[in-house]
C-alpha positions in Angstrom: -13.3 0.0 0.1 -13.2 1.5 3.7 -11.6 1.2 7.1 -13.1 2.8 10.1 -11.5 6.5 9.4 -12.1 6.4 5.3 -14.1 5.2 2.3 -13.0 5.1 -1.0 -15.6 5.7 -3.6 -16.4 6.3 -6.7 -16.6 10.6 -7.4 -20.0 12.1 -8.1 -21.0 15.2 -9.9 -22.3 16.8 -6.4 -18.0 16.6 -5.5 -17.4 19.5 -7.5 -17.8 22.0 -5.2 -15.6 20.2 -2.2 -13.1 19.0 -4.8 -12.7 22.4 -6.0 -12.3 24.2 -2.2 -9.3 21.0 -1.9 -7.9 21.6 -5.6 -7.9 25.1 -6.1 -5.0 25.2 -2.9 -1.6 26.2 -4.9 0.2 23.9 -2.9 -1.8 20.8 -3.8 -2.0 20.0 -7.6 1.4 20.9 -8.6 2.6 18.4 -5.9 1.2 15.6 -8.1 1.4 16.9 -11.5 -1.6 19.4 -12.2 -2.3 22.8 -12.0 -5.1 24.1 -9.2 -8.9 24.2 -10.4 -10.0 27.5 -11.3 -13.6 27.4 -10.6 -16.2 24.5 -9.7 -17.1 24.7 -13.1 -13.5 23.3 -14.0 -13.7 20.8 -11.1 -17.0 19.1 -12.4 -15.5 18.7 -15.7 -12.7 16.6 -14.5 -15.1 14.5 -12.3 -16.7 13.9 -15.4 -13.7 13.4 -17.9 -11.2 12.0 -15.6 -12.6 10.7 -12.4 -15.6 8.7 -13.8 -13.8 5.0 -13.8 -13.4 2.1 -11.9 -10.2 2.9 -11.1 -10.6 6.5 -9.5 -12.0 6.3 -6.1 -12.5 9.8 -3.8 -11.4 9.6 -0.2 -14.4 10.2 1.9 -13.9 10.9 5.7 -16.2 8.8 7.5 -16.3 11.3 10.6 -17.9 14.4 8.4 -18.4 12.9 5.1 -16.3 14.9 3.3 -14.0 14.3 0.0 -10.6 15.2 1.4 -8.8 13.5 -1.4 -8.3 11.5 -4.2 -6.7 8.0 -4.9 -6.2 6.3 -8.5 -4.6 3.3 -10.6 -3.6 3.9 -13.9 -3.0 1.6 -16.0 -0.1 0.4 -19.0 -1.2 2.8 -21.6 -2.0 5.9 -19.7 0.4 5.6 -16.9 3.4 8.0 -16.6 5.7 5.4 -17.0 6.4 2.6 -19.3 5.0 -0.9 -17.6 3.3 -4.0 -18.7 -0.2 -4.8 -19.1 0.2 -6.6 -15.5 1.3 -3.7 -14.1 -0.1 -0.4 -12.8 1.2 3.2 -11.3 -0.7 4.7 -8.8 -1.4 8.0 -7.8 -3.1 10.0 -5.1 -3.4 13.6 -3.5 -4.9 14.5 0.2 -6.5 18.2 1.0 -3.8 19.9 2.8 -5.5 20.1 6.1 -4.8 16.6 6.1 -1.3 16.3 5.4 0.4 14.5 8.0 -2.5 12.3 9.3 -2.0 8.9 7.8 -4.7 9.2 5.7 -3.2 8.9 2.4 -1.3 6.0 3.7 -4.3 4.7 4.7 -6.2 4.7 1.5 -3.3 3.4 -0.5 -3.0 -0.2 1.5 -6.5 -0.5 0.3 -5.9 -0.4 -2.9 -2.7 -2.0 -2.8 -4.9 -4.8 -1.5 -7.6 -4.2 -4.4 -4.8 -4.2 -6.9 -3.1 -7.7 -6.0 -6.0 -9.9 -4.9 -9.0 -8.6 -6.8 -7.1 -7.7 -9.6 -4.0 -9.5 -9.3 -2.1 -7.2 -10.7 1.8 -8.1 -10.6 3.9 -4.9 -9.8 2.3 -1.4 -8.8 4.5 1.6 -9.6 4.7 5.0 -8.0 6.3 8.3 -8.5 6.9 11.9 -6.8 8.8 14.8 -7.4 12.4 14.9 -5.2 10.6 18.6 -3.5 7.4 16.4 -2.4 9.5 13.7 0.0 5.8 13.0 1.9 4.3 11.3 -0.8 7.8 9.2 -1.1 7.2 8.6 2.6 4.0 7.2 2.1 5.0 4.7 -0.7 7.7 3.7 1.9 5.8 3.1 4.6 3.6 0.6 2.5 6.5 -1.7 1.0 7.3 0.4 -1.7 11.1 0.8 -2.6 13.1 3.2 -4.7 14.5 2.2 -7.8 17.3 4.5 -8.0 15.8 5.3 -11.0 14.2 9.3 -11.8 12.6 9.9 -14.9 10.6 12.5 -16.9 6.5 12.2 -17.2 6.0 13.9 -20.1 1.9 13.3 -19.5 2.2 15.8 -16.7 0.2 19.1 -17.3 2.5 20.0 -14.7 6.2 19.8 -14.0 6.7 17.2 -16.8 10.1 18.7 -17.4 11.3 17.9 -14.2 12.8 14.5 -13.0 10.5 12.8 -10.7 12.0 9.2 -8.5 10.5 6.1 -9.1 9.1 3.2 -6.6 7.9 -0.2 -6.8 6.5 -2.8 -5.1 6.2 -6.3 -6.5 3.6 -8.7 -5.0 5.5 -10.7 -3.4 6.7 -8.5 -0.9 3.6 -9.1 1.3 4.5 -12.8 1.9 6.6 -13.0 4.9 10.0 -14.5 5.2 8.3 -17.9 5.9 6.3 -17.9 2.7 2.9 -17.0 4.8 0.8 -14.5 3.1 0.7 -11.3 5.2 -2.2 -9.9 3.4 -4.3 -13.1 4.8 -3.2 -12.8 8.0 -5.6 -11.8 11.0 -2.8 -9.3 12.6 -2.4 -7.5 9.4 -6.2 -7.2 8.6 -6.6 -6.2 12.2 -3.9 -3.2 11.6 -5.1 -2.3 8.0 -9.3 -2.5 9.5 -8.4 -1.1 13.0 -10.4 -3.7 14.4 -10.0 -3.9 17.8 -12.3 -7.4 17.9 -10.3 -9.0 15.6 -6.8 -7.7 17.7 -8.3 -9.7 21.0 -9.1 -12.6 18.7 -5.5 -13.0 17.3 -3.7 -12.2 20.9 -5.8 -14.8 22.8 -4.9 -17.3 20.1 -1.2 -16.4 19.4 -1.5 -16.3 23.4 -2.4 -20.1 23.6 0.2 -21.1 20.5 3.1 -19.8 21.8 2.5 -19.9 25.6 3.5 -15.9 26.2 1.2 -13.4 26.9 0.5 -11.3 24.6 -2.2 -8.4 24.7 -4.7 -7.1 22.0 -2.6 -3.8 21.7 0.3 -5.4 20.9 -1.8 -7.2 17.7 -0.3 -4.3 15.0 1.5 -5.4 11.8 1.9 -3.9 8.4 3.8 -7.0 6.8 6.9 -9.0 7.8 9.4 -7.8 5.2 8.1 -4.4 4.9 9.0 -1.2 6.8 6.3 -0.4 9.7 4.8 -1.9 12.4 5.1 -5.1 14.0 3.5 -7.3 16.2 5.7 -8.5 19.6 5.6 -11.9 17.7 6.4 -10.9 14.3 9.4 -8.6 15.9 10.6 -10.5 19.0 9.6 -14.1 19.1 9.1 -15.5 15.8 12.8 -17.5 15.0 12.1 -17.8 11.2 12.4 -14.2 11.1 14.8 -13.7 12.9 17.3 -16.5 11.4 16.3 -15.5 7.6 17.1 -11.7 8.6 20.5 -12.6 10.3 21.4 -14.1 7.2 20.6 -11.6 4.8 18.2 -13.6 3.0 15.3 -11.6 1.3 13.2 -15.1 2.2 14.0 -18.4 3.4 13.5 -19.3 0.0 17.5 -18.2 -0.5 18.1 -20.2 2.4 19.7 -24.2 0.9 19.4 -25.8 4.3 15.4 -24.9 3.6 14.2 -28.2 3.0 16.1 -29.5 6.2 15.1 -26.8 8.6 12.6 -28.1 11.5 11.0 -24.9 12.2 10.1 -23.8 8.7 8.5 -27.4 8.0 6.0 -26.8 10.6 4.8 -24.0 8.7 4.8 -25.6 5.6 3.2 -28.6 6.6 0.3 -26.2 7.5 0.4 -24.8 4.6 1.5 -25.7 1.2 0.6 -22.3 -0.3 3.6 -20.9 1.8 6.3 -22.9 0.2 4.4 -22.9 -3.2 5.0 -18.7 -3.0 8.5 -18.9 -1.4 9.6 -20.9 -4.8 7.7 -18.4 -6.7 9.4 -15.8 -5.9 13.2 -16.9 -6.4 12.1 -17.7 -9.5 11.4 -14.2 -9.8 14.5 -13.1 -8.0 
């Protein structure tokens, strides 16, 4: 998995010595649960007894080629928390030089994308400790929410006796208020890829539809009920949006004028996937 800044792939015995000049920093492992690596001795061993799965990818900076972090799904059985066999938590850590850079949020919305469509997983599941608010930031700012919820880990090697606060995000948080999948659409893969091609496609298009100028830089979107960015259409012009968030509704799915409303039918007469998902999910809800 890769955008133009990172890859994500699988760890290799020749990591050891990188992972170990990352791990070994004090102010790294303990932030997610572990204690620093001792020697690159220790570091090959966990490659090889904890990072060599499919579901443990290293985060490769394309610009130099170098492991800065790591990124991981664990599943019902050897998660920190109790979830279902649809279900997984995941977890992640960045180099310190790093912190700050978007990276980490970066590498989660690809596997947030891996881990609903490829292996349509229902609910994903994070955690951090109350001290460590970036790695909360970074679940926020990719749809998780807080669950009010804090808990003890006991699988920790470190700091399982203290609390840690809970996130979730549920699938269908990536449809949009209209029902539309955001993960499908050309703005969001434009944002998540950074593909500027792709941006001039969307705007000359969404240009033409809506008769309103709108310019490639504009084309940025993280998701239509999430926190984050948003494109001038998403935020300004689209009136779906704006009537379902005026309302309060979590989706017009809430709304009971639904199957009356003109400007919602032109969406679902496009496509009957949309209204499919919007029923979906207040079943759910």
């Amino acid at each position: 998995m890769e955008t133009n800044i990172i890859l994500l792939r699988p760890w290799r015995d020749d990591d050891a010595e990188v992972l170990f000049k990352y791990a070994s920093d004090p102010d790294v492992g303990p932030r997610a649960g572990w204690p620093p690596h001792k020697s690159v001795e220790e570091s090959c061993e966990v490659i090889k007894n904890f990072f060599s799965n499919e579901d443990t990818w290293a985060i490769e900076l394309k610009e130099t080629s170098e492991i800065i972090g790591c990124i991981g799904v664990l599943r019902a059985g050897s998660s920190n928390l109790k979830i279902a066999e649809t279900e997984c938590e995941i977890g992640y850590w960045i180099a310190k030089p790093y912190w700050g850079k978007g990276i980490c949020t970066e590498a989660l919305r690809l596997v947030i994308d891996y881990c609903f469509n490829v292996k349509n997983f229902t609910t994903l599941w994070g955690d951090y400790f109350p001290e460590n608010p970036a790695s909360g930031k970074v679940m926020e700012k990719c749809g998780f929410k807080d669950t009010g919820k804090e808990v003890l880990c006991p699988n920790l090697l470190v700091g399982a006796d203290r609390l840690v606060k809970v996130m979730r995000l549920t699938k269908n948080k990536m449809i949009a208020y209209c029902g539309l999948n955001c993960a499908k659409c050309d703005a969001f893969i434009a944002t998540k890829n950074n593909d500027n091609a792709l941006r001039e496609k969307t705007a000359k298009l969404w240009s033409e539809l809506n008769q309103i100028e709108i310019l490639p830089k504009q084309i940025n979107c993280e998701g239509c009920r999430v926190d984050g960015k948003k494109t001038v259409f998403c935020d300004k012009l689209c009136q779906i949006r704006q009537c379902a968030m005026k309302k309060g509704f979590e989706t017009c799915g809430d709304c009971p004028n639904m199957e009356q409303c003109a400007k919602i039918s032109m969406v679902h007469m496009n496509n009957t996937e949309a209204k499919r998902s919007l029923k979906d999910y207040s079943l759910l809800h």
